[in-house]
Each structure stands twice: as C-alpha cells, then as structure tokens.
DOFITI-296058 format. One record per residue (C-alpha): residue number from 1; x, y, z. Coordinates in nm, 3 decimals. Layout:
N
     i         X         Y         Z
   NUM         X         Y         Z
...
//
This chain:
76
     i         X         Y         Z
     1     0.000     0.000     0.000
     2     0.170     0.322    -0.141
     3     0.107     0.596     0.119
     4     0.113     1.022     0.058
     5     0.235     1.234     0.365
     6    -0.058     1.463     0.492
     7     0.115     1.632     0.787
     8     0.293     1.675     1.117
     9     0.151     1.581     1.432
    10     0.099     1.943     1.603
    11    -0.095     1.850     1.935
    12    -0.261     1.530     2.081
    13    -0.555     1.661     2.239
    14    -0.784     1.605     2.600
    15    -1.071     1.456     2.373
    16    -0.800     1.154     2.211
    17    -0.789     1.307     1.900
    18    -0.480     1.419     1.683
    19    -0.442     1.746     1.581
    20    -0.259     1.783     1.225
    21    -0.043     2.085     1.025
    22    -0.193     1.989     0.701
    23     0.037     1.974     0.392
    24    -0.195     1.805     0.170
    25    -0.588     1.773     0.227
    26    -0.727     1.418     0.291
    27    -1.082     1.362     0.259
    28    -1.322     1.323     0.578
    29    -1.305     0.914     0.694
    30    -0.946     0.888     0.546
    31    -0.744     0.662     0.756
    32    -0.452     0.796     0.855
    33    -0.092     0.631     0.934
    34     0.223     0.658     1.047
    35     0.563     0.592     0.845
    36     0.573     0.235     0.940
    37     0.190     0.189     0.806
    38     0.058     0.162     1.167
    39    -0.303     0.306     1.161
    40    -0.353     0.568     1.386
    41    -0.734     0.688     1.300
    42    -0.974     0.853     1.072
    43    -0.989     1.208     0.952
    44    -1.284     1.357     1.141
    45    -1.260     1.737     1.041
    46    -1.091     1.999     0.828
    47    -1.048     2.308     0.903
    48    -0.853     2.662     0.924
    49    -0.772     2.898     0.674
    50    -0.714     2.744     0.311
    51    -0.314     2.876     0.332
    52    -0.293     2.676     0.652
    53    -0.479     2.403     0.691
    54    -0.547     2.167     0.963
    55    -0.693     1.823     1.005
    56    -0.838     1.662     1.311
    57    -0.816     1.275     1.324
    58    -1.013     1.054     1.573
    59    -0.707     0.890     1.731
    60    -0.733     0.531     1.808
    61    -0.535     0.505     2.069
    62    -0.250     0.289     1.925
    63    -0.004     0.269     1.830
    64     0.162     0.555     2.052
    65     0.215     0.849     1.870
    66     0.431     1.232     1.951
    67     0.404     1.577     1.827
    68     0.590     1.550     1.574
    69     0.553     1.252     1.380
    70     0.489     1.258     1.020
    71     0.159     1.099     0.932
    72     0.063     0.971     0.572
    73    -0.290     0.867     0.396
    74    -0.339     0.520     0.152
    75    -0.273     0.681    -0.200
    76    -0.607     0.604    -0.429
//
C-alpha cells in the first residue's frame, strides 16, 4: 500500500484526537498512518484557513504516537 504524507503531528488533544499541520488535504473518513503503516485513525474534520490548513483525526489510541511525527494517507 503506497502511502502520501498529509502532515505533522501538532498537538494530541484532551478529547484523544490528533491534531494535524496539514500539507496536503485528505478527505473526511481517510485513515490515517504513520511511516511504518501503523493506523492511527480517521480524519474527522478539516479546518482553518485554506493557506494553513489543519486536520483533526479521531485517534485510536494505538499505536503511541508524539508531536511530531509525520503521518501519511493510503494513495487512491
């Protein structure tokens, strides 16, 4: 499965989801995963200006995961 980097892990948040620094737009219920092709969750929201994007994934709670991190989406 080829994968397409989205973003950088900005902020895990209170509510266990993932806040993202968008570099590419996924779609809403996109799973999202790490480098290694671990699936971390599911692209819940979009939003912030359209020169800075941001995307909010519903984090599954595993694997672990750190601001930080580069996270990718399945190409289609």
């Amino acid at each position: 499965m080829p994968l397409k980097k989205i973003g950088i892990i900005m902020h895990l948040t209170k509510s266990n989801n993932i806040v993202i620094k968008a570099e590419e737009i996924p779609e809403i219920n996109d799973t999202v995963y790490l480098k290694n092709k671990s699936e971390i969750g599911r692209v819940v929201e979009v939003f912030g200006s359209v020169s800075s994007p941001f995307v909010l994934v519903k984090y599954n709670g595993k694997p672990e995961v750190e601001e930080g991190k580069e996270v990718f989406i399945e190409i289609k």
